[in-house]
TORLODREN-654689 format. One line per field, with one value per residue: residue in one letter; z, x, y of N, C-alpha, C, O in turn; residue number from 0. Coordinates in steps of 0.2 Angstrom, whole numbers. Example, Ala and Ser with C-alpha at 12.3 -4.5 7.8 and 13.67 -1.06 7.14 Angstrom:
BEGIN
residuo	c(a	s)
n_z	c(39	35)
n_x	c(66	64)
n_y	c(-28	-11)
ca_z	c(39	36)
ca_x	c(62	68)
ca_y	c(-22	-5)
c_z	c(39	39)
c_x	c(66	64)
c_y	c(-16	0)
o_z	c(42	40)
o_x	c(71	67)
o_y	c(-17	6)
num	c(0	1)
# end
This chain:
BEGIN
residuo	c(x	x	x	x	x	x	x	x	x	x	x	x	x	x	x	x	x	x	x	x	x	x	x	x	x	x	x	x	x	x	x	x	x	x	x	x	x	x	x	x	x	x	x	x	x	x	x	x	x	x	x	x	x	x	x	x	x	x	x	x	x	x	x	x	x	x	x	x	x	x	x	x	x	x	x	x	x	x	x	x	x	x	x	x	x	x	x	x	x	x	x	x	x	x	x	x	x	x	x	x	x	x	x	x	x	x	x	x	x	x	x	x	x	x	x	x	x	x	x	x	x	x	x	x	x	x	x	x	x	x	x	x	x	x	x	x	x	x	x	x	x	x	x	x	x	x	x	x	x	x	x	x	x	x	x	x	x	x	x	x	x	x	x	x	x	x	x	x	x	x	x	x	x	x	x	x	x	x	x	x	x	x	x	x	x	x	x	x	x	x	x	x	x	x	x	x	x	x	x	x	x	x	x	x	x	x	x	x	x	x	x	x	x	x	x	x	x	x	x	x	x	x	x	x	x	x	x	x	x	x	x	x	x	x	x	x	x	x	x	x	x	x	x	x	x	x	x	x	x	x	x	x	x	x	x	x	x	x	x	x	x	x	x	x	x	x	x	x	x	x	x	x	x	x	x	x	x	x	x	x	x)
n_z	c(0	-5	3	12	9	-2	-13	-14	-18	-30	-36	-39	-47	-58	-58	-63	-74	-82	-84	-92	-105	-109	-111	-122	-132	-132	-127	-124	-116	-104	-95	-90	-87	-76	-77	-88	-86	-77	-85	-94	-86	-80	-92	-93	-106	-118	-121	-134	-136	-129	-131	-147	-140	-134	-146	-153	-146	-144	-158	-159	-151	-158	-167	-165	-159	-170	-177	-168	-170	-183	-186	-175	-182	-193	-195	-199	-187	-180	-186	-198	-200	-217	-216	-212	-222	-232	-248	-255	-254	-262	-277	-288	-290	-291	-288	-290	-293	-281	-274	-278	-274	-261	-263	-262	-274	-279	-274	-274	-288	-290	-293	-294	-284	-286	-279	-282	-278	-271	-254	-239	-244	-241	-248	-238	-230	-236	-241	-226	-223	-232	-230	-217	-221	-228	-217	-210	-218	-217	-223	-224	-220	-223	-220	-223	-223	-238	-234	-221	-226	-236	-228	-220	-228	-233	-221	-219	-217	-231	-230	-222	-230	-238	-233	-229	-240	-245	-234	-240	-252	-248	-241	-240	-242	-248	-241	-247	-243	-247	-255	-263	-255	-248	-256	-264	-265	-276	-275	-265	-274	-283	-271	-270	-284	-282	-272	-279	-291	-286	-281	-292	-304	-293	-281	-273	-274	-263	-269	-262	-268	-268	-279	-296	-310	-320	-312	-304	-305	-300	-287	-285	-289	-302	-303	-310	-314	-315	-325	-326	-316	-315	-324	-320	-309	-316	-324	-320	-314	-306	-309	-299	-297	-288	-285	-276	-265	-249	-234	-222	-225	-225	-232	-230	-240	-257	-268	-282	-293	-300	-298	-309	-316	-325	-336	-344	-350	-359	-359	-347	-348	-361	-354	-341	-349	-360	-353	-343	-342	-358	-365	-378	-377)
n_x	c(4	2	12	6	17	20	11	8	21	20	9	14	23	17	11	20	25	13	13	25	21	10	19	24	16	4	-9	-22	-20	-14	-24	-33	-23	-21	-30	-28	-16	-20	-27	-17	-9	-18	-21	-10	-1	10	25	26	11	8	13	4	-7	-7	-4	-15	-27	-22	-22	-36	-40	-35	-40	-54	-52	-50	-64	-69	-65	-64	-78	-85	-75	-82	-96	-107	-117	-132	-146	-158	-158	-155	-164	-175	-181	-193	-198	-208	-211	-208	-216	-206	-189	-172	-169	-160	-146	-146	-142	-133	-123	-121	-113	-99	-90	-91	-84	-70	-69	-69	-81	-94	-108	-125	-140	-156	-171	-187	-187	-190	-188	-178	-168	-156	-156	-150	-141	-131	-133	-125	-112	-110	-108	-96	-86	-87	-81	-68	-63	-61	-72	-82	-95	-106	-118	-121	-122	-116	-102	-101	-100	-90	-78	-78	-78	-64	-46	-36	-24	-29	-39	-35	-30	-42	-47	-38	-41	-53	-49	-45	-50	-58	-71	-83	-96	-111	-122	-141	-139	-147	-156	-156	-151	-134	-120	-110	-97	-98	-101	-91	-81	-88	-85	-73	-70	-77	-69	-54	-59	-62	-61	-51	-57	-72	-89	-102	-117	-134	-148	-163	-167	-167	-155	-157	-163	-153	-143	-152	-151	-137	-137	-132	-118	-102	-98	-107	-110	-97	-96	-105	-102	-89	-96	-104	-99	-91	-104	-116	-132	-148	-163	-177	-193	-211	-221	-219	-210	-217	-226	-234	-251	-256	-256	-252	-242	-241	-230	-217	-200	-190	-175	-158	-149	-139	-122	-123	-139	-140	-132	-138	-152	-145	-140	-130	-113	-111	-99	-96	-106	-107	-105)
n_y	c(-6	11	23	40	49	45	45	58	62	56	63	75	72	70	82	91	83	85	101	101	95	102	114	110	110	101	99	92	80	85	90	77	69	62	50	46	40	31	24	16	12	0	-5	-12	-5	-3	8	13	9	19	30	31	32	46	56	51	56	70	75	74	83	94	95	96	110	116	116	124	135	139	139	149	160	163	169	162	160	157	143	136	118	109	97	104	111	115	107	106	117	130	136	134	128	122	110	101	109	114	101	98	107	104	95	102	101	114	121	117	118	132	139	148	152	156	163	168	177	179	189	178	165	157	158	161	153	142	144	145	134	127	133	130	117	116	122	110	101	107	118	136	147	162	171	183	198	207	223	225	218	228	241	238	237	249	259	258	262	265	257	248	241	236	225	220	218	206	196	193	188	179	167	151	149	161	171	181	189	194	204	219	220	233	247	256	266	273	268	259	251	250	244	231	225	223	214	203	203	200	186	178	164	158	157	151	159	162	170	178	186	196	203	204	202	212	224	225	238	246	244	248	263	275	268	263	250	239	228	225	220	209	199	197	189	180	172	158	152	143	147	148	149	154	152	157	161	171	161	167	172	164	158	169	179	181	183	192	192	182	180	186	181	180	170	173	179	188	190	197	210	215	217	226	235	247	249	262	270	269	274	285	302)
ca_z	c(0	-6	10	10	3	-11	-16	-13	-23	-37	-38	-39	-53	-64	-62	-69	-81	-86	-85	-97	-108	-111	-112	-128	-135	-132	-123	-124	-113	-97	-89	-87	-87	-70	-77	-94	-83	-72	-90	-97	-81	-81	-99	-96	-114	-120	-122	-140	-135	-123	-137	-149	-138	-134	-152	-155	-142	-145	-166	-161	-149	-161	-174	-162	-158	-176	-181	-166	-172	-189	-185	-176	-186	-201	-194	-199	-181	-179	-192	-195	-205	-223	-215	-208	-227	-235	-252	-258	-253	-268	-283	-294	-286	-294	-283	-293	-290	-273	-270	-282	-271	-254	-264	-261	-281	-282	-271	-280	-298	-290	-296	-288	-282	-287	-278	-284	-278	-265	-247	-238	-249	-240	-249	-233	-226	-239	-242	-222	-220	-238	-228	-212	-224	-229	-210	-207	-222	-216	-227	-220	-224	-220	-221	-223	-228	-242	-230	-216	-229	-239	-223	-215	-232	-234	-215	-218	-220	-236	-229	-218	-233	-243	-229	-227	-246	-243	-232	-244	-257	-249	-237	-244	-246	-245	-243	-250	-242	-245	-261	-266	-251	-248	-258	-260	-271	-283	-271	-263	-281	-285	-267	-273	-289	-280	-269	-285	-296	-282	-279	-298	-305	-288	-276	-276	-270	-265	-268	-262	-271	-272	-288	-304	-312	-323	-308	-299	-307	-295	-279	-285	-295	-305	-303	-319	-314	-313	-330	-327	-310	-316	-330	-318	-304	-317	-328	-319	-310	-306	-305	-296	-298	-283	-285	-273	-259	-243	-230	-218	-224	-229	-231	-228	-245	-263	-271	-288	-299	-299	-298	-313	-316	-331	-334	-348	-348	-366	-358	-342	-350	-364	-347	-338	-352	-360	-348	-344	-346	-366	-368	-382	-375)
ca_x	c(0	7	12	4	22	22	5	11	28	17	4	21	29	10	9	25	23	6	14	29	15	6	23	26	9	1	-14	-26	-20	-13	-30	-35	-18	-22	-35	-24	-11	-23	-30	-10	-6	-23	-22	-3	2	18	27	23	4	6	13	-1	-16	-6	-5	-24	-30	-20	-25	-43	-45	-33	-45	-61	-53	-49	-67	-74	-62	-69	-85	-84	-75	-84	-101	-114	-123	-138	-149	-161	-155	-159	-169	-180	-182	-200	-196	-214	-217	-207	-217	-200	-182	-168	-164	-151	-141	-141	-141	-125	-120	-118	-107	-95	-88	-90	-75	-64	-68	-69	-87	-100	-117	-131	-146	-160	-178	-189	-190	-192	-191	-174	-159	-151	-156	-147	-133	-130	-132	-120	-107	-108	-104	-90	-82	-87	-76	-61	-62	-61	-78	-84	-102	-108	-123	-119	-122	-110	-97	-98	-100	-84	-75	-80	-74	-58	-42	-32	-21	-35	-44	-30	-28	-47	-49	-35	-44	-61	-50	-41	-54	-60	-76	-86	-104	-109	-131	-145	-140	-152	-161	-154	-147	-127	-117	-108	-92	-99	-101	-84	-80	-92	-83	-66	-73	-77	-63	-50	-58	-63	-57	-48	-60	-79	-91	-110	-120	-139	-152	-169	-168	-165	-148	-158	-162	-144	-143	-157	-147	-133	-138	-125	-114	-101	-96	-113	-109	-92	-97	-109	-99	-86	-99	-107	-94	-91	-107	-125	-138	-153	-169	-183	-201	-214	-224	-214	-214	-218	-233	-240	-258	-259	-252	-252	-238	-242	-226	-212	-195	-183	-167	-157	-144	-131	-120	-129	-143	-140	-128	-144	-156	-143	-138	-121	-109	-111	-90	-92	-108	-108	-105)
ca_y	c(0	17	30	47	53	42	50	67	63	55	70	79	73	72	89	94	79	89	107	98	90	109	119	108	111	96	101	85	75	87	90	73	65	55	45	44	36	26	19	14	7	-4	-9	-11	-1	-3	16	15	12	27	38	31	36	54	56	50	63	76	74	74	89	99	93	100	117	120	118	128	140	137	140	155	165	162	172	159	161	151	143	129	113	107	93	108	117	112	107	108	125	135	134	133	127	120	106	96	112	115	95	95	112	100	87	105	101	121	124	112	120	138	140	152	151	161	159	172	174	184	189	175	158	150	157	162	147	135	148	145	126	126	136	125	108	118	122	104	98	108	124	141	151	169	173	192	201	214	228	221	217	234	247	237	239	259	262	256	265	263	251	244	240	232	218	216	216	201	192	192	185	171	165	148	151	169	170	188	188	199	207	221	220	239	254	258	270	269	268	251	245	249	239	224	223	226	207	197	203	196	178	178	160	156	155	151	165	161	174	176	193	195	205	199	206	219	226	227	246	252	243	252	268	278	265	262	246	234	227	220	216	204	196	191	185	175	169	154	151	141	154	147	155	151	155	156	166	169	157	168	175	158	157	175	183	179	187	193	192	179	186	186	177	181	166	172	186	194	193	203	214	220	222	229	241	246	251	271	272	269	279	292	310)
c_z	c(0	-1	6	5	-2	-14	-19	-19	-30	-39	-42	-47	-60	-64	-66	-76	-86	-89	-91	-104	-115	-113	-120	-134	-134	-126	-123	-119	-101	-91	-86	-88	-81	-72	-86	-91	-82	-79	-95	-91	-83	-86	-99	-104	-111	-119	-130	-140	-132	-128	-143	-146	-136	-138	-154	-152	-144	-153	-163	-157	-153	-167	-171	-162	-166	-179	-178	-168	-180	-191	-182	-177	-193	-199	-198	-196	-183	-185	-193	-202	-211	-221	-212	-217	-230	-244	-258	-259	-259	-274	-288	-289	-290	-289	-284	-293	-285	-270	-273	-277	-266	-255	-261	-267	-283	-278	-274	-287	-298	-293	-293	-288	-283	-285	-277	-281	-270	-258	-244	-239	-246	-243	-243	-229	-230	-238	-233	-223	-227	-233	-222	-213	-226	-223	-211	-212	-221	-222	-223	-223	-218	-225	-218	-226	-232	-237	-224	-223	-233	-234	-219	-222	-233	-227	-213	-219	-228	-235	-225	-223	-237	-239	-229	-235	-248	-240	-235	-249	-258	-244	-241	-247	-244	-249	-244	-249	-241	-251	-264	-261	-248	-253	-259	-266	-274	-282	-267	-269	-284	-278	-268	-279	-285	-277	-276	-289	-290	-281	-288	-302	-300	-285	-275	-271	-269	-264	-266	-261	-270	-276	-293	-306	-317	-318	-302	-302	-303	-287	-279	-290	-296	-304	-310	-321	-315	-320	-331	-323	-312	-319	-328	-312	-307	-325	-329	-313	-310	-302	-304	-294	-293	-282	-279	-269	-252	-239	-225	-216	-227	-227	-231	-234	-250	-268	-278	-292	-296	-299	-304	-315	-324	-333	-337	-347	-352	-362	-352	-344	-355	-358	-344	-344	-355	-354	-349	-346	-354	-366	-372	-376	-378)
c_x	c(4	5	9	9	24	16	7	16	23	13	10	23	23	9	13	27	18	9	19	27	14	13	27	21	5	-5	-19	-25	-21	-19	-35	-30	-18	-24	-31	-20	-13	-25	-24	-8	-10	-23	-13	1	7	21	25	16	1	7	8	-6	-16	-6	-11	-27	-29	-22	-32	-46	-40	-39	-54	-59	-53	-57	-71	-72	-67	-74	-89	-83	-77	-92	-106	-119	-128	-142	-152	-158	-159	-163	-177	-184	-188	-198	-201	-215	-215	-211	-212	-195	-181	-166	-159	-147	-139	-141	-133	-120	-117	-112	-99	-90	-88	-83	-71	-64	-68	-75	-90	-105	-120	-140	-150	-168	-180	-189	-193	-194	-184	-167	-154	-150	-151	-141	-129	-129	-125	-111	-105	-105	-97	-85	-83	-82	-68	-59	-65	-68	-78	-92	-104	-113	-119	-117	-116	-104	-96	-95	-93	-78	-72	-77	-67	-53	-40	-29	-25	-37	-40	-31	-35	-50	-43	-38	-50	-58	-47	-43	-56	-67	-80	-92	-106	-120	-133	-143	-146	-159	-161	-152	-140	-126	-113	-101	-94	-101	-95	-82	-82	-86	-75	-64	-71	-73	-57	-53	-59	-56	-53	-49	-67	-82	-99	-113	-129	-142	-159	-170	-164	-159	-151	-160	-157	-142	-148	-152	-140	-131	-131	-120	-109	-99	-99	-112	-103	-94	-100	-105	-94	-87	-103	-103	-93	-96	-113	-126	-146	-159	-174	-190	-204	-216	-219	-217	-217	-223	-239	-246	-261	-261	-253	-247	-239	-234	-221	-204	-190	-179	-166	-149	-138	-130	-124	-135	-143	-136	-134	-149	-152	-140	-135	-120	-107	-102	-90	-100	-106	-110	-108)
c_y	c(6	20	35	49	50	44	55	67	62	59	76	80	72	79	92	91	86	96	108	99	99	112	116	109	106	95	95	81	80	85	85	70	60	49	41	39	30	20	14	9	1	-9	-12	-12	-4	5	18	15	18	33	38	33	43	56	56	56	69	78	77	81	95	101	98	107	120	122	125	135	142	143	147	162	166	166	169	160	157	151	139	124	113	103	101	111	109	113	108	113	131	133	133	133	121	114	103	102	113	107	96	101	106	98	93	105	108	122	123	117	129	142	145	150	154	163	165	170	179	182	182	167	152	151	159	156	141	138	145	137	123	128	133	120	110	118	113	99	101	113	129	145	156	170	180	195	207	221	229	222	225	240	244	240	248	259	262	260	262	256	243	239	235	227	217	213	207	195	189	186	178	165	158	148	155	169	179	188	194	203	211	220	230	241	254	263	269	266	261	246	244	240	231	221	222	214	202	198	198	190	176	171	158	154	156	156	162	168	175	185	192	200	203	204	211	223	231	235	250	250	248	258	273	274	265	256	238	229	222	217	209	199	193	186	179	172	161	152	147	146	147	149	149	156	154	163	165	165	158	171	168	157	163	181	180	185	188	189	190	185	182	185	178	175	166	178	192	196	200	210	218	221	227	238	241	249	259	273	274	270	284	299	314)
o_z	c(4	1	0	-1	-6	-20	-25	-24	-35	-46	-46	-51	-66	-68	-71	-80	-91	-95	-94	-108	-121	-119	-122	-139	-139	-121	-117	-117	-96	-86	-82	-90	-81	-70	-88	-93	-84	-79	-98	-92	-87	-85	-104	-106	-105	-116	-131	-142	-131	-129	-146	-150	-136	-138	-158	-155	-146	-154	-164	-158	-152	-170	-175	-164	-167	-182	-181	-169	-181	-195	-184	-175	-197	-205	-201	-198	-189	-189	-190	-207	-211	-224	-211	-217	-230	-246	-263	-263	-262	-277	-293	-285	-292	-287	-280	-292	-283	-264	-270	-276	-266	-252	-258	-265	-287	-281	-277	-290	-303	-295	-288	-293	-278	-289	-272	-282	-265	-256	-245	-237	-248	-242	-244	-226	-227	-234	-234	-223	-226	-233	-222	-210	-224	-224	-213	-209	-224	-226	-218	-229	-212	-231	-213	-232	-230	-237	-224	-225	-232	-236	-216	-221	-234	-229	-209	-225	-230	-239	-225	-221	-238	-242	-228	-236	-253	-243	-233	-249	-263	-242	-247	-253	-238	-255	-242	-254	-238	-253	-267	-264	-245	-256	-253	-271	-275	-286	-266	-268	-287	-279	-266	-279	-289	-279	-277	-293	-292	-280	-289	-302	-302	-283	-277	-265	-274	-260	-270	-257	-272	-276	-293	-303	-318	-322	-299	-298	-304	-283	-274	-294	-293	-303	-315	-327	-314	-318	-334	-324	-309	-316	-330	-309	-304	-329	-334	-307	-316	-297	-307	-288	-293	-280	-275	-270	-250	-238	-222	-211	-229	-221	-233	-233	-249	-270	-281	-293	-291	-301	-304	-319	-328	-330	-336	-346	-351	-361	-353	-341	-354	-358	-344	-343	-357	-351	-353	-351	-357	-369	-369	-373	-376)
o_x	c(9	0	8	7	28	17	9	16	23	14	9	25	26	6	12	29	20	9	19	29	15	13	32	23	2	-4	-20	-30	-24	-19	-39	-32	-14	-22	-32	-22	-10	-24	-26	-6	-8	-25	-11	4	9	17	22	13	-4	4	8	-11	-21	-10	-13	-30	-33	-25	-34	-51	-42	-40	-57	-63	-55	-58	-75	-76	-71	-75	-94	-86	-75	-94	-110	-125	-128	-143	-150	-155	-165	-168	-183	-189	-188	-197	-200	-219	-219	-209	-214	-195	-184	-160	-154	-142	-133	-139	-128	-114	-111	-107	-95	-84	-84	-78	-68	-59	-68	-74	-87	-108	-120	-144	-149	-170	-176	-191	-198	-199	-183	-162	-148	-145	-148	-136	-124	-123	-121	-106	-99	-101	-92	-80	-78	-79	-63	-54	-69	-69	-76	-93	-105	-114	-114	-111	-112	-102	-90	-90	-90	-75	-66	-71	-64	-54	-43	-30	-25	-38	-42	-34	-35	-54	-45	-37	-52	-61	-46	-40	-57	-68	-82	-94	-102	-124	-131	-148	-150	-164	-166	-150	-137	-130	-113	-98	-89	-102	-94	-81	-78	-83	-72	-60	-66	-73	-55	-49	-55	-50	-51	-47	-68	-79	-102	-111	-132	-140	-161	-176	-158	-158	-147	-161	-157	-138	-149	-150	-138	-126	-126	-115	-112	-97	-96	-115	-103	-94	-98	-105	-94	-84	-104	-107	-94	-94	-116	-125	-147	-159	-175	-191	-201	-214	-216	-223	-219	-226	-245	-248	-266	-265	-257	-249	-237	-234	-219	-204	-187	-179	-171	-144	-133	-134	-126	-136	-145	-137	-135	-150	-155	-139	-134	-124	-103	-100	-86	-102	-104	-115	-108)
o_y	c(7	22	35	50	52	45	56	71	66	59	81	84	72	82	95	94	89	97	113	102	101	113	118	108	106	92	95	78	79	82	86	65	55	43	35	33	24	14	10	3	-3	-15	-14	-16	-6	8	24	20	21	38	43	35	47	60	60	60	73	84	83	83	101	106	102	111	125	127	129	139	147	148	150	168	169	167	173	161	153	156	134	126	115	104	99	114	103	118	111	115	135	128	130	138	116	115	102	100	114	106	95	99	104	97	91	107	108	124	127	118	132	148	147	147	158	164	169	165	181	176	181	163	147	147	157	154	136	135	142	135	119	124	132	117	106	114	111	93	98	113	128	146	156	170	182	193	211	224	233	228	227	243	248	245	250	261	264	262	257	251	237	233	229	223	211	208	203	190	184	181	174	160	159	148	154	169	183	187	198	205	207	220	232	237	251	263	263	263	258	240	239	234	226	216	217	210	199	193	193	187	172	171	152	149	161	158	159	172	172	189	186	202	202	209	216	228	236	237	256	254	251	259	275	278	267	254	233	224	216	211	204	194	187	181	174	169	158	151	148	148	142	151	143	162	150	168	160	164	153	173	168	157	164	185	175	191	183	183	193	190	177	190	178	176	163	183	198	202	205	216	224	227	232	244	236	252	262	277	278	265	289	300	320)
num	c(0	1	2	3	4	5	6	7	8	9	10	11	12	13	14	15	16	17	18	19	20	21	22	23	24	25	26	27	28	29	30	31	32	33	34	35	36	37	38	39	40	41	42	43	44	45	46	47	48	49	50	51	52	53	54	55	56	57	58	59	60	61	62	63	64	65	66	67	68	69	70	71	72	73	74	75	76	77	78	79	80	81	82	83	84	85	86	87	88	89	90	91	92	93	94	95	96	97	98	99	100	101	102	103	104	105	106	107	108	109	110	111	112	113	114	115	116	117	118	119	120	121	122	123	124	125	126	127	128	129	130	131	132	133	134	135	136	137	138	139	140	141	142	143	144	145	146	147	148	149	150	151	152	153	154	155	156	157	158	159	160	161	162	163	164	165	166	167	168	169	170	171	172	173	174	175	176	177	178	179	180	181	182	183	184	185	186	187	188	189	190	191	192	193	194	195	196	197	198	199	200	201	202	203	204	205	206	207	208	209	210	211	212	213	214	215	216	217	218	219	220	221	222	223	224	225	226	227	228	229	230	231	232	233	234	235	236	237	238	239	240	241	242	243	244	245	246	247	248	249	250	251	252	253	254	255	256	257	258	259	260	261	262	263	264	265	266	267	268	269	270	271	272	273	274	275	276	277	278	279	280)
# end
């Protein structure tokens, strides 16, 4: 039977084990290292099975904090799952695209997402649950309403802006929501293009509007850049048009007129206009 002071010396030299352990980075094990111990002895490991289950551990709560990490800097915030989304209730939705979106095959090819369609029908909702498969596959994601992502951009110094405009364009995947749910000028249209011209080819962008791209010249009036802007968002893109009445007035409402999707670049380009730059003076 072990003395008091062979406790005491054994507590002794587990703490400094522990405090060892941590001052190496190997954070996993220290805080429960007695019961780690207790479970080595027990099982009597060998020393390579002891440095195989310190390795197993230490892997897997490195593996947890990267994704909490993940997940909180990426501004998802709370959100209801796909199994929660009613697939019946849009009168028109593209489902083989946002089933094909999960497989996460757009990251890979650098694609973008475009998901179109009124007030209320679930593009925030996908766009979100899209963005969380990604953190959960080990891709870095940042998720921003337009408003958010432009007014941080505009506030920024020069040099400020450089690095946050860095940050848009090497994040893995950047979610860009609410499109045209407000107003900006022609100085957050430049900004918007400023976004999609840097991931443009490199890094996949989702975007989610509820106005049609001949429209995007009222969210952003006197702009002179709506034109290219488009051209390089929808370049390499699935647009996804969703019809229906919102979900939240269901039963209450009946909303006249579908909303609009334009899917090639001609076309958006004769709705949207020519490009005021190369109008006639």
């Amino acid at each position: 039977m072990n003395s008091p002071k062979t406790k005491t010396t054994a507590a002794a030299m587990n703490n400094d084990l522990a405090a060892q352990l941590k001052h190496v980075g190997l954070c996993a094990v220290p805080d429960a290292l007695d019961d780690f111990l207790a479970r080595a002895t027990k099982a009597r490991w060998s020393p390579v099975q002891i440095l195989e289950a310190l390795a197993l551990a230490e892997a897997q709560e490195r593996s947890k904090r990267s994704l909490e990490r993940r997940l909180r800097i990426s501004g998802i915030k709370s959100f209801k799952p796909m199994a929660d989304f009613d697939w019946s209730w849009p009168k028109k939705i593209e489902r083989d695209i946002i089933d094909r979106a999960f497989t996460l095959d757009f990251l890979k090819e650098a694609r973008n997402l475009v998901l179109v369609g009124r007030n209320g029908l679930g593009k925030t909702m996908i766009a979100q649950n899209l963005c969380h498969t990604a953190v959960l596959a080990g891709h870095s994601v940042l998720f921003r309403s337009a408003s958010a992502l432009l007014e941080e951009l505009h506030r920024q110094s020069p040099e400020g802006r450089r690095r946050k405009l860095r940050t848009y364009a090497n994040v893995g995947l950047l979610c860009i929501d609410e499109v045209g749910y407000l107003s900006f000028d022609d100085k957050a249209a430049d900004l918007l293009y400023e976004v999609v011209n840097c991931r443009y080819e490199r890094k996949p962008l989702i975007v989610t509007t509820n106005r049609p791209f001949k429209e995007w010249n009222e969210v952003f009036p006197n702009a002179t850049c709506i034109v290219t802007l488009l051209d390089r968002l929808l370049h390499h893109a699935d647009v996804t048009l969703v019809e229906g009445n919102s979900y939240r007035v269901r039963g209450r409402i009946r909303l006249r007129h579908p909303v609009e999707a334009h899917r090639s670049v001609g076309d958006l380009i004769s709705l949207v206009g020519p490009d005021p730059a190369r109008r006639p003076r």
